[in-house]
PAKE-198075 format. One record per residue (C-alpha): residue in one letter; x, y, z; residue number from 1. Coordinates in steps of 0.001 Angstrom, whole numbers, plus 500000, padded with zeros to 6 digits. Example, Ala and Ser with C-alpha at 12.3 -4.5 7.8 and 13.67 -1.06 7.14 Angstrom:
% PAKE-198075
- markol:X:Y:Z:bake
- A:512300:495500:507800:1
- S:513670:498940:507140:2
//
This chain:
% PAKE-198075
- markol:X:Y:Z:bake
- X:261549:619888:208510:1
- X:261528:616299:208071:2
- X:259648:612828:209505:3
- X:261453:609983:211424:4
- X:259799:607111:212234:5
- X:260812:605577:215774:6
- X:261397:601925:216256:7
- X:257787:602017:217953:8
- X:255877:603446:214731:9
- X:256001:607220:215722:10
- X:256209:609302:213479:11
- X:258354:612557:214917:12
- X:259124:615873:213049:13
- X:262989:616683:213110:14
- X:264814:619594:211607:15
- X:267051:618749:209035:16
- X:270816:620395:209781:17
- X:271754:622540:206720:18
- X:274184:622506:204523:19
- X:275744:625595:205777:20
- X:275596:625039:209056:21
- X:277510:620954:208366:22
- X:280325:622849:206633:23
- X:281039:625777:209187:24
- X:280574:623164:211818:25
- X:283388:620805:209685:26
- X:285257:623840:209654:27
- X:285344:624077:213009:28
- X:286361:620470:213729:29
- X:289035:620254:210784:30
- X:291135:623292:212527:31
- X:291404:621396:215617:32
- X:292061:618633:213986:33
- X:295119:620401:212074:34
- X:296088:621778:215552:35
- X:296405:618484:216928:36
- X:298110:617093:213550:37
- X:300802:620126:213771:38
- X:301232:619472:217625:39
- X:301866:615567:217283:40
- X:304291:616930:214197:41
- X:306401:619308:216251:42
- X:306521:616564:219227:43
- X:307617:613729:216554:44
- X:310467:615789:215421:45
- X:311609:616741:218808:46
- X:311651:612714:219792:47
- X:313017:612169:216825:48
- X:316605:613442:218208:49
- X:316820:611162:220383:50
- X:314861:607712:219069:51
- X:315195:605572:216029:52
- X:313605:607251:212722:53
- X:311569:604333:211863:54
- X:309601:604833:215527:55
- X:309617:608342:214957:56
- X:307723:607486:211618:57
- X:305754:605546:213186:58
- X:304232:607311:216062:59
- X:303680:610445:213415:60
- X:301448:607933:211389:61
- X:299414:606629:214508:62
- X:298866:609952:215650:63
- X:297429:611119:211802:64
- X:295194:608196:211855:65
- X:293876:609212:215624:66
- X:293097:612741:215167:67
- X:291533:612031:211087:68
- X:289384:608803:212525:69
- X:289517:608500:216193:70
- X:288615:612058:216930:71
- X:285043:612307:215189:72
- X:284485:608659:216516:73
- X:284999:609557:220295:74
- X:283266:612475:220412:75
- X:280474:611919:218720:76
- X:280044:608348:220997:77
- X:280969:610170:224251:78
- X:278839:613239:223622:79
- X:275912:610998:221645:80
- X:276695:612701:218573:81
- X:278293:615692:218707:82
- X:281636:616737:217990:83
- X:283217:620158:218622:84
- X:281951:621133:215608:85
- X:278397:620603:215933:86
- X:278971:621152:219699:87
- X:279229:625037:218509:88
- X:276674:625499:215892:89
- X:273566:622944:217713:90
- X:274037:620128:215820:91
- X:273427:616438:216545:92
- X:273731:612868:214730:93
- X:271105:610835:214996:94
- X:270295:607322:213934:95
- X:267558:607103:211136:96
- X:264961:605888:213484:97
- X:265459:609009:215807:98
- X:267488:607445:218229:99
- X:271393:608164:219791:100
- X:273970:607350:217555:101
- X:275893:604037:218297:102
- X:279307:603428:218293:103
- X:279094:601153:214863:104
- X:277656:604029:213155:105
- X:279877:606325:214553:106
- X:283333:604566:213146:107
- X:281434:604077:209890:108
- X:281623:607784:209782:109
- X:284113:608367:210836:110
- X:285769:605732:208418:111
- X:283940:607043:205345:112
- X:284766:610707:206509:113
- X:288605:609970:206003:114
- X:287702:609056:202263:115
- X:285868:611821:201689:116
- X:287604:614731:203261:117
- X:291470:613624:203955:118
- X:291594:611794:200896:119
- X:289034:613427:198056:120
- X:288935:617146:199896:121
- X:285360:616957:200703:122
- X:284330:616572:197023:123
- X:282298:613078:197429:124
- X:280465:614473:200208:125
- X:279539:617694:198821:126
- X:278105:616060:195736:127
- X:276615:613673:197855:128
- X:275045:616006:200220:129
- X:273309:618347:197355:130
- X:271780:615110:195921:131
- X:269902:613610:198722:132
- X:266981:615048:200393:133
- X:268258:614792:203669:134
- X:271415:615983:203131:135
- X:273690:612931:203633:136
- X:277096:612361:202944:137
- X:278100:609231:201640:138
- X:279363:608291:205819:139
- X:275590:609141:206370:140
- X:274505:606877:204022:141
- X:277177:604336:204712:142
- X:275772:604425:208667:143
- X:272045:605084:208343:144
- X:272833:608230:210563:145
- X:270743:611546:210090:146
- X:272187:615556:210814:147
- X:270090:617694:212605:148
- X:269337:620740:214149:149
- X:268845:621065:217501:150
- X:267930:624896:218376:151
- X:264432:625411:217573:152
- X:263794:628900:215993:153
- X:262211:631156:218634:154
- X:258731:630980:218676:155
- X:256380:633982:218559:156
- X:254801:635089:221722:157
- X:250899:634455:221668:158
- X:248478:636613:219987:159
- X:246946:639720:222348:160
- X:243351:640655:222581:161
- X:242559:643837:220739:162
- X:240930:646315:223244:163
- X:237969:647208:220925:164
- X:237091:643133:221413:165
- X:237442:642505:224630:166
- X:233432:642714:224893:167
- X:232669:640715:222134:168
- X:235419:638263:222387:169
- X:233579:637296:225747:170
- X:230031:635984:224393:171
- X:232309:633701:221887:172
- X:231462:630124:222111:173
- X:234388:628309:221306:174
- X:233865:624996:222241:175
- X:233521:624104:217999:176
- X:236715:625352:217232:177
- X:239620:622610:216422:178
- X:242636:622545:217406:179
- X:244065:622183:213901:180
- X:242532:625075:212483:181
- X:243345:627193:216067:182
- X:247150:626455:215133:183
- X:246520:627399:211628:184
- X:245533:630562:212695:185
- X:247881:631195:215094:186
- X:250744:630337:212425:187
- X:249653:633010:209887:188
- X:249342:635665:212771:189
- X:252999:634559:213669:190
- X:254026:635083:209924:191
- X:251835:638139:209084:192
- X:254545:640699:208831:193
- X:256432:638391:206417:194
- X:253222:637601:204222:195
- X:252902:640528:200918:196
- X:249829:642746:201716:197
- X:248065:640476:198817:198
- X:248987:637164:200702:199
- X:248085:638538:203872:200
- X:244563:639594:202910:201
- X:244222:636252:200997:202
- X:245038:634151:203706:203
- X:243313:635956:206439:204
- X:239705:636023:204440:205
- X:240363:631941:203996:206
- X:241113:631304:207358:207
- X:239100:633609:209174:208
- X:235904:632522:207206:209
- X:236885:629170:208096:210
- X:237081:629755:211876:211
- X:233685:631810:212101:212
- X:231794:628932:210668:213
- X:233119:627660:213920:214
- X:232905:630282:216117:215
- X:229672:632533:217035:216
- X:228761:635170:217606:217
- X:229993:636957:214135:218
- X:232131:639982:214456:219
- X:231218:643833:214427:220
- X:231303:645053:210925:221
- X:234603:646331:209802:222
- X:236808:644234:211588:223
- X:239568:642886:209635:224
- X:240805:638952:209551:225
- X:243782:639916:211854:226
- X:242128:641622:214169:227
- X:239103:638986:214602:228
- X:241676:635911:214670:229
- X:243865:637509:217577:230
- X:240580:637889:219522:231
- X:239140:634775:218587:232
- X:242981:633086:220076:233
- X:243078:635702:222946:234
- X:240017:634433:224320:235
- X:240617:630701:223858:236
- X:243693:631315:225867:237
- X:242316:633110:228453:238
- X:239335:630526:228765:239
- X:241871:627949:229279:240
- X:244382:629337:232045:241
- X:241332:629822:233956:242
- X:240271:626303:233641:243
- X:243412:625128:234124:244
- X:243768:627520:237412:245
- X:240436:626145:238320:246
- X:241295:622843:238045:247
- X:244485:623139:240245:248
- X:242678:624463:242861:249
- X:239608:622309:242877:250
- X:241945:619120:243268:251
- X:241562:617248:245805:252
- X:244935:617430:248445:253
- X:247583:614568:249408:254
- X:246075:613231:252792:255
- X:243157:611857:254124:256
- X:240709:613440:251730:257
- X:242714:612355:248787:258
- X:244426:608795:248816:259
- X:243113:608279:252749:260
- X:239723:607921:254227:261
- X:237777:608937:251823:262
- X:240160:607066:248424:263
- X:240451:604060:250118:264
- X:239309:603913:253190:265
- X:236251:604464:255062:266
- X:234048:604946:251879:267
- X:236671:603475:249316:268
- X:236318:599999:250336:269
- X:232224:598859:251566:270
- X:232303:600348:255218:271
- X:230298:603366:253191:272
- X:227807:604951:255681:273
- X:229822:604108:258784:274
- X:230607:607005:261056:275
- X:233335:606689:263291:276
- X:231862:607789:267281:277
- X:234088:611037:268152:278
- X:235482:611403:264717:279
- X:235299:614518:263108:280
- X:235735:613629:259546:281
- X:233116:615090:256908:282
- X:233021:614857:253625:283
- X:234213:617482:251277:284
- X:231568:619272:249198:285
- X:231699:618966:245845:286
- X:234074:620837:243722:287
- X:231669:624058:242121:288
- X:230547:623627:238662:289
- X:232421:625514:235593:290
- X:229909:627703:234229:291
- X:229876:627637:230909:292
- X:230977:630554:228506:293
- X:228519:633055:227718:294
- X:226905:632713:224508:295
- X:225970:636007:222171:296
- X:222639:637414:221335:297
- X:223568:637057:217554:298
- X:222968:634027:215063:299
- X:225878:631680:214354:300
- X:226952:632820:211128:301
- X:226525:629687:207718:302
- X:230304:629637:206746:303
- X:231422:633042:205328:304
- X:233551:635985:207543:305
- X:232768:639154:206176:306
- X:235634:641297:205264:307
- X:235661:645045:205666:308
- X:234543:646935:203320:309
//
């Protein structure tokens, strides 16, 4: 991963496009560019019967210069990018700021590609690309222009509650825990099975002792980091699909009790206390209070999570 800053200050994580993936994706794009190249040939010699050599010559060398330099350059400022290449293996250029790539930037690629790969066999840009953080080829350089990836890995499905917590997990108050160290949590659960048993119980101790001096009640005795983080996420989920599901139904509906009598007329605008003879308006009652989550019978805890023993 890697930081962009936009033209408006924002600051927006991007994933850098690998080297692997830039030279299968090259690969890709230099074979139809030979296609093309052998096509034009075959065509050239055929016309070449029948016209003047010189023309013949000629045509051959417009169509080279075409397929090396005007192929990257249309595609990638048709597609905003892309060529067939990347196309394949999610790829994208982007400016250095974040934004689409321009037109400018994509003929100084493409310009500075024909150096590098028709005329030094890729050599410039390898060296190039192994040297700078980002990966950029000299034409990368040349055009402030970034590679990236644009398939996101696949992200692991939430946390579920362990049975034997349900109970407890439901007298958590919750409303100290951060939102930081909620995603650090739910990032080592994601990568516990990839974590050595001597990371995992390392990291779990740390992070779990640093979301119970958050959270109360403590857990049960015996319950391992794992275990006590997936409730501790389980139930913060929960919690919030049922606000959220409260909140959709407690809003108020497109008509007159929303944006018409009562948002801006009758009692919206100073006429408030006047009834209307006949009318059979009423206001709505108030939306029921969110009670708040139970709390436990036990203590907050100081700081530490106790591990099993």
């Amino acid at each position: 991963m890697s930081e962009v800053v936009t033209g408006e200050a924002v600051v927006v994580e991007v994933r850098i496009a690998q080297l692997s993936s830039r030279a299968l994706a090259f690969l890709i794009d230099w074979a139809v560019q030979w296609a093309a190249i052998i096509t034009a040939f075959v065509l050239v010699t055929q016309a070449s019967l029948v016209t003047d050599e010189s023309l013949s010559t000629g045509l051959l060398i417009l169509f080279i210069v075409l397929v090396t330099v005007g192929y990257p350059v249309a595609f990638e400022t048709i597609s905003r990018g892309r060529s067939l290449g990347k196309l394949a293996l999610g790829l994208r250029v982007v400016s250095d700021d974040g934004g689409p790539e321009r037109f400018r930037q994509a003929l100084f690629r493409g310009l500075a590609g024909f150096l590098e790969f028709w005329t030094f066999s890729g050599a410039p840009a390898l060296i190039t690309s192994l040297v700078n953080q980002r990966g950029k080829r000299l034409g990368d350089l040349f055009a402030g222009t970034t590679v990236i990836g644009e398939r996101t890995p696949r992200q692991a499905p939430p946390p579920e509650m362990p049975p034997a917590l349900a109970s407890w997990a439901a007298t958590l108050e919750l409303s100290g825990l951060s939102d930081d160290l909620a995603n650090t949590a739910r990032q080592y659960l994601s990568r516990w099975h990839q974590l050595s048993p001597g990371m995992r119980e390392d990291m779990g101790l740390r992070v779990a002792g640093q979301v119970s001096a958050q959270v109360a009640p403590p857990p049960p005795p015996g319950v391992p980091p794992y275990a006590y983080l997936a409730a501790v996420l389980a139930e913060r989920r929960r919690r919030e699909e049922i606000r959220l599901a409260r909140a959709r139904s407690a809003s108020p509906p497109y008509g007159p009790q929303g944006y018409g009598v009562q948002g801006h007329g009758v009692q919206g605008h100073g006429v408030q206390g006047h009834v209307v003879p006949g009318s059979a308006y009423h206001a709505p009652p108030p939306p029921p209070r969110e009670p708040g989550p139970p709390r436990g019978e036990a203590p907050p805890t100081s700081g530490g999570f106790v591990p099993p023993i």
